[in-house]
C-alpha positions as CSV (number, residue, x, y, z in Angstrom):
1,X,82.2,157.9,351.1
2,X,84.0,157.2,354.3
3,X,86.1,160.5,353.4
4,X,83.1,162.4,353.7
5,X,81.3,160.6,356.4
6,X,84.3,160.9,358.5
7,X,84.4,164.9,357.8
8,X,81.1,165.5,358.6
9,X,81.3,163.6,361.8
10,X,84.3,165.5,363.3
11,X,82.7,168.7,361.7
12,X,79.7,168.1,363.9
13,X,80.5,166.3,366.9
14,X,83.1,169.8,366.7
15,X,80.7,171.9,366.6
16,X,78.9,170.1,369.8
17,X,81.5,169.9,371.6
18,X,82.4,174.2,371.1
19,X,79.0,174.4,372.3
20,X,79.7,172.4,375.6
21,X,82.3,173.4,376.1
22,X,81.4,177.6,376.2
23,X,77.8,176.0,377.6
24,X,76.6,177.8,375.0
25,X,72.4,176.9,375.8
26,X,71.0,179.4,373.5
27,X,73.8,177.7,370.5
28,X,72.7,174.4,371.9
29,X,68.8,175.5,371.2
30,X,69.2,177.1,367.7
31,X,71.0,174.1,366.8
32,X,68.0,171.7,367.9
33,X,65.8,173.7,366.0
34,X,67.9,173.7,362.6
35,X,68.0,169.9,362.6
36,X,64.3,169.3,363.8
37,X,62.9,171.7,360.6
38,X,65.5,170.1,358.4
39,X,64.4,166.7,359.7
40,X,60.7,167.9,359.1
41,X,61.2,168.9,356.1
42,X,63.1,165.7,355.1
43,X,60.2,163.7,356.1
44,X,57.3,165.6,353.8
45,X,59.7,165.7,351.1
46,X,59.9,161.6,351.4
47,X,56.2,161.5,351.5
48,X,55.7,163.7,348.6
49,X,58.5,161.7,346.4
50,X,56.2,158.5,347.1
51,X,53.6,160.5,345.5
52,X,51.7,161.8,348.5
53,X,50.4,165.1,349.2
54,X,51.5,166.8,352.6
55,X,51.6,170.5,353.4
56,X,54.8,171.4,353.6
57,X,55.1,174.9,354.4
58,X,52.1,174.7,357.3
59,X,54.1,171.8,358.7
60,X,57.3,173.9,359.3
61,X,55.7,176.5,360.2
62,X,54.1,174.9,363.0
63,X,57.8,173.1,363.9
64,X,59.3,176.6,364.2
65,X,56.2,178.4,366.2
66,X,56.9,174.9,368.6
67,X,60.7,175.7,369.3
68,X,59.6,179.0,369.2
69,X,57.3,178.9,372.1
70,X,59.3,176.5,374.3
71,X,62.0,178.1,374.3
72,X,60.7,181.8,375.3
73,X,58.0,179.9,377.9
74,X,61.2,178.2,379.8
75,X,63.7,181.0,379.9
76,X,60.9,183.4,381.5
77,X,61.2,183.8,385.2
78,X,58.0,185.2,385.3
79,X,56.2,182.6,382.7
80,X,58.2,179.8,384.8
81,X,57.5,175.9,383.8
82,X,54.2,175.1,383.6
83,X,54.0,177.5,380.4
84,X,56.2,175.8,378.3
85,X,53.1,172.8,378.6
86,X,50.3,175.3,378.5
87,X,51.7,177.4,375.3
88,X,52.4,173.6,373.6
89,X,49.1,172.6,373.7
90,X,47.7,175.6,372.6
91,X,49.8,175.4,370.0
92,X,49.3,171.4,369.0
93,X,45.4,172.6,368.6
94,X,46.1,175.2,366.2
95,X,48.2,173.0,364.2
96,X,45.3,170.2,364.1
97,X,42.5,173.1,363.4
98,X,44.7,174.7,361.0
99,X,45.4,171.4,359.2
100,X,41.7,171.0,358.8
101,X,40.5,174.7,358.4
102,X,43.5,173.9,355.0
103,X,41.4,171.5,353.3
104,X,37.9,172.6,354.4
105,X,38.9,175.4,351.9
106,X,40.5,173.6,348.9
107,X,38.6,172.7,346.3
108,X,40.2,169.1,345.8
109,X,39.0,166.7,348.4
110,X,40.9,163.8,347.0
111,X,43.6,162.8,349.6
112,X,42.0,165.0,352.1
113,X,42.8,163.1,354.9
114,X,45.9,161.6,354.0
115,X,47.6,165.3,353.3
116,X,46.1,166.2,357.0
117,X,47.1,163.0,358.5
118,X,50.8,163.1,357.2
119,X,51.2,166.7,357.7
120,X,50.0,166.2,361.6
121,X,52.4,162.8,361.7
122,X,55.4,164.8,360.6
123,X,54.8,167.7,362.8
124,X,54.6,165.4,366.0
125,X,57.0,163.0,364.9
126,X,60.4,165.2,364.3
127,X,59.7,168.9,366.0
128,X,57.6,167.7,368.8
129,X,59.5,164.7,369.7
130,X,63.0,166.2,369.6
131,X,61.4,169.3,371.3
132,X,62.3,167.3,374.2
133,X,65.7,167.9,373.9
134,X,64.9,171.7,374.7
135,X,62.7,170.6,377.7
136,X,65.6,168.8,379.3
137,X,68.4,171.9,378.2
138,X,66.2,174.7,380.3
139,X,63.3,173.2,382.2
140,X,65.0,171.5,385.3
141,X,65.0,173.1,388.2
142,X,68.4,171.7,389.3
143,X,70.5,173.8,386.5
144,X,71.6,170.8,385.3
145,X,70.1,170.4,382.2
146,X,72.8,171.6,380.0
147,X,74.7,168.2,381.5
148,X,71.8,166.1,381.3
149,X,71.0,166.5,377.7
150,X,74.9,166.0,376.7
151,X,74.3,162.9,378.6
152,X,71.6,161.7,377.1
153,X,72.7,162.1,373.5
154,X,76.1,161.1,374.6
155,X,74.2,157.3,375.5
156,X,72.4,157.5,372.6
157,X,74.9,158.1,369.9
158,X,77.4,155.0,371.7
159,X,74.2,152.9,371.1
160,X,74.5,153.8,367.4
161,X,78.0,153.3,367.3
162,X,78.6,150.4,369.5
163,X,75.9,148.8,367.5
164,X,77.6,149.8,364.2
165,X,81.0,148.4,365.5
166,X,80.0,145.3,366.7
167,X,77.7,144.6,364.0
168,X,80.5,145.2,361.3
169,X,82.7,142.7,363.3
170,X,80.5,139.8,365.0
171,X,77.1,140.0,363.1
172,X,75.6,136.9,361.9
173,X,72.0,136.9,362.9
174,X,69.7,139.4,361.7
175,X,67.6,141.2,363.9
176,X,64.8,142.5,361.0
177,X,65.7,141.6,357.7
178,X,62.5,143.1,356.0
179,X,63.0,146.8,357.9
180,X,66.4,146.7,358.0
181,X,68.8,144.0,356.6
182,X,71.8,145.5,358.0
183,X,70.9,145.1,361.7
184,X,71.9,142.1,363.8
185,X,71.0,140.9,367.4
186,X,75.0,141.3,367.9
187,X,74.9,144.6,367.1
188,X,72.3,145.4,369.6
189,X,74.3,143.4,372.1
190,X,77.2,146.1,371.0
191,X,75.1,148.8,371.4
192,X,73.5,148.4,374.3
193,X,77.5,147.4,376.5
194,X,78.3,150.7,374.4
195,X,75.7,152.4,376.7
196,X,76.2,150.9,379.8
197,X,79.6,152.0,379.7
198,X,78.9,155.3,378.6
199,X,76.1,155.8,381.3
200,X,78.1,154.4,384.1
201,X,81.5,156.4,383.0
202,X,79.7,159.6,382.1
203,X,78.3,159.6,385.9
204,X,81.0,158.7,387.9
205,X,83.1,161.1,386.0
206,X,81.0,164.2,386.4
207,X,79.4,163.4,389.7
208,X,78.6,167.2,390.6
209,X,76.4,167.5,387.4
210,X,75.2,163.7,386.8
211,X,74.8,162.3,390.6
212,X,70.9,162.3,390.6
213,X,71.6,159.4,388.3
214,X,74.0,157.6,390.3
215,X,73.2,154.1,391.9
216,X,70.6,151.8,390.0
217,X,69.2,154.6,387.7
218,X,72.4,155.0,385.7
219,X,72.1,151.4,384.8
220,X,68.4,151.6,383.7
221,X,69.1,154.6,381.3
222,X,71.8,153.1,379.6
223,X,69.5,150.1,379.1
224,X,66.1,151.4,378.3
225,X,68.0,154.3,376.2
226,X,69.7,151.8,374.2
227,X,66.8,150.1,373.5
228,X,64.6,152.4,372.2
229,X,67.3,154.4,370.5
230,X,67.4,151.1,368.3
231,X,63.6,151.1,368.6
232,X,63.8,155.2,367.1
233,X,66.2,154.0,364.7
234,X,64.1,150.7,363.3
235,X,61.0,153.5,363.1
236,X,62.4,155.9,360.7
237,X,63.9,152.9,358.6
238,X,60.0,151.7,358.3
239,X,59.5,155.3,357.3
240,X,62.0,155.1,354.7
241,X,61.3,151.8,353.1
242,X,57.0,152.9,353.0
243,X,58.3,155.9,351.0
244,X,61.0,153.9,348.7
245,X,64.1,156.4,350.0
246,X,67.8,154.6,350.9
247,X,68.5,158.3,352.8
248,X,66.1,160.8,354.2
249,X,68.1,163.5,352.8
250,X,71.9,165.0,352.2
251,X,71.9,167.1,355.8
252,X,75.6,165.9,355.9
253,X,77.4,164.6,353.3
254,X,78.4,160.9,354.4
255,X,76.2,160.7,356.8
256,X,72.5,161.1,354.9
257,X,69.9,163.1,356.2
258,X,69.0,165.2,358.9
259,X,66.6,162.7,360.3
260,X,69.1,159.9,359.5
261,X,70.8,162.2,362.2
262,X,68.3,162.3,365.2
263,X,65.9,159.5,364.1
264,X,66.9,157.5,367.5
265,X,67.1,160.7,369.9
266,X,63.2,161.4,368.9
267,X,62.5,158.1,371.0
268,X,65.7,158.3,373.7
269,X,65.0,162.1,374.7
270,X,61.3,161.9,375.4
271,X,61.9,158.4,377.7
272,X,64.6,160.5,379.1
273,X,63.2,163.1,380.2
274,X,59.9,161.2,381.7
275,X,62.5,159.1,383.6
276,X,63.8,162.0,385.0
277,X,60.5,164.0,385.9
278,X,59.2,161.0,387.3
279,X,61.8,159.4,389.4
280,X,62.9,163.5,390.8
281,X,66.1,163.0,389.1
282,X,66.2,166.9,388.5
């Protein structure tokens, strides 16, 4: 297992860092999309193995018409920002009248609002949320936002393994033994130094790209991106243990699923990128 984990991790984190590396955005986006539909789809098919009815193919659909429309509102000059949010919610009400026009015409009405309910949960839980990611790759105005994503991610992922790390050496206490026995308030200690130090380092060693978040706001992200990374992460383990599943999936082989993958970026790239609207960090 740690043969495989290990060769999916530098097969990934390889494949990343090709794409920084060439600043490769429209790579970047297609890979963002490929995980979120996998993670999607990862979700329904938990849902379904706990014996629920979800619809599947209306729910990736509506994923893929999401990454779809972001990404060709943003890189218009003459659609410009504000389309990316207009285009979204024009597209979040067809999802939620198409979810109901669905079962309006179906003859069963057993599970009715269950199917629409889950199908609507998995759509704005894994596409819409990691959307975000996109949002911060091509919608700020500073040109920055290749940088700013990597950053993010970067802070989030050191959470996950500085909480791994020190959890595997210095846990004792456990932080939620009925969502997640594994996790202990050392861990999160871990995890959150593991993100101060990668905020703070990422910053002063990129300053041309990552100064807007020099001073004081480099030390609240790696904070409050640490915490609800382990937040993200606690979520999709209550997921998980609601549907009876150990792994969402086998994305990558050592690793588990897809949304195993990004479950803590669907809460770390949303703060993120209200921080940075917000505060004029762009």
């Amino acid at each position: 297992m740690f043969g495989w984990r290990l060769l999916s991790s530098l097969l990934l984190w390889g494949i990343v860092l090709a794409l920084v590396t060439l600043r490769y955005t429209t790579g970047v986006f297609l890979l963002i999309a490929v995980v979120g539909l996998a993670a999607q789809r990862e979700f329904y098919l938990s849902q379904r193995a706990a014996g629920r009815t979800v619809f599947l193919k209306n729910g990736l659909l509506a994923g893929g018409l999401l990454y779809a429309a972001t990404f060709f509102s943003v890189i218009s000059p003459s659609i410009g920002f504000p389309a990316a949010f207009s285009g979204e919610a024009i597209l979040v009400l067809l999802v939620i009248l198409g979810a109901l026009t669905r079962r309006v015409f179906h003859s069963k009405i057993e599970g009715a609002t269950e199917a629409m309910a889950l199908t609507l949960f998995g759509f704005f839980y894994v596409p819409y949320l990691l959307n975000y990611a996109t949002k911060i790759l091509f919608s700020t105005p500073s040109g920055h936002g290749f940088e700013l994503l990597t950053y993010a991610v970067a802070v989030t992922k050191f959470t996950d393994v500085g909480a791994y790390v020190a959890g595997k050496l210095f846990g004792r206490h456990k932080m939620s033994p009925v969502i997640s026995p594994k996790k202990t308030w050392e861990g999160l200690v871990g995890g959150v130094l593991a993100a101060m130090l990668t905020s703070l380092g990422l910053i002063h060693f990129f300053p041309d790209s990552l100064g807007v978040l020099n001073g004081i706001h480099g030390w609240i992200l790696g904070v409050g991106l640490a915490g609800v990374s382990v937040i993200g992460d606690l979520g999709e383990s209550v997921v998980k243990r609601d549907a009876h599943v150990k792994d969402s999936g086998q994305f990558l082989p050592g690793i588990g699923g897809a949304l195993d993958l990004v479950d803590s970026l669907l809460f770390s790239l949303p703060v993120f990128y209200g921080y940075i609207i917000l505060t004029g960090r762009v």
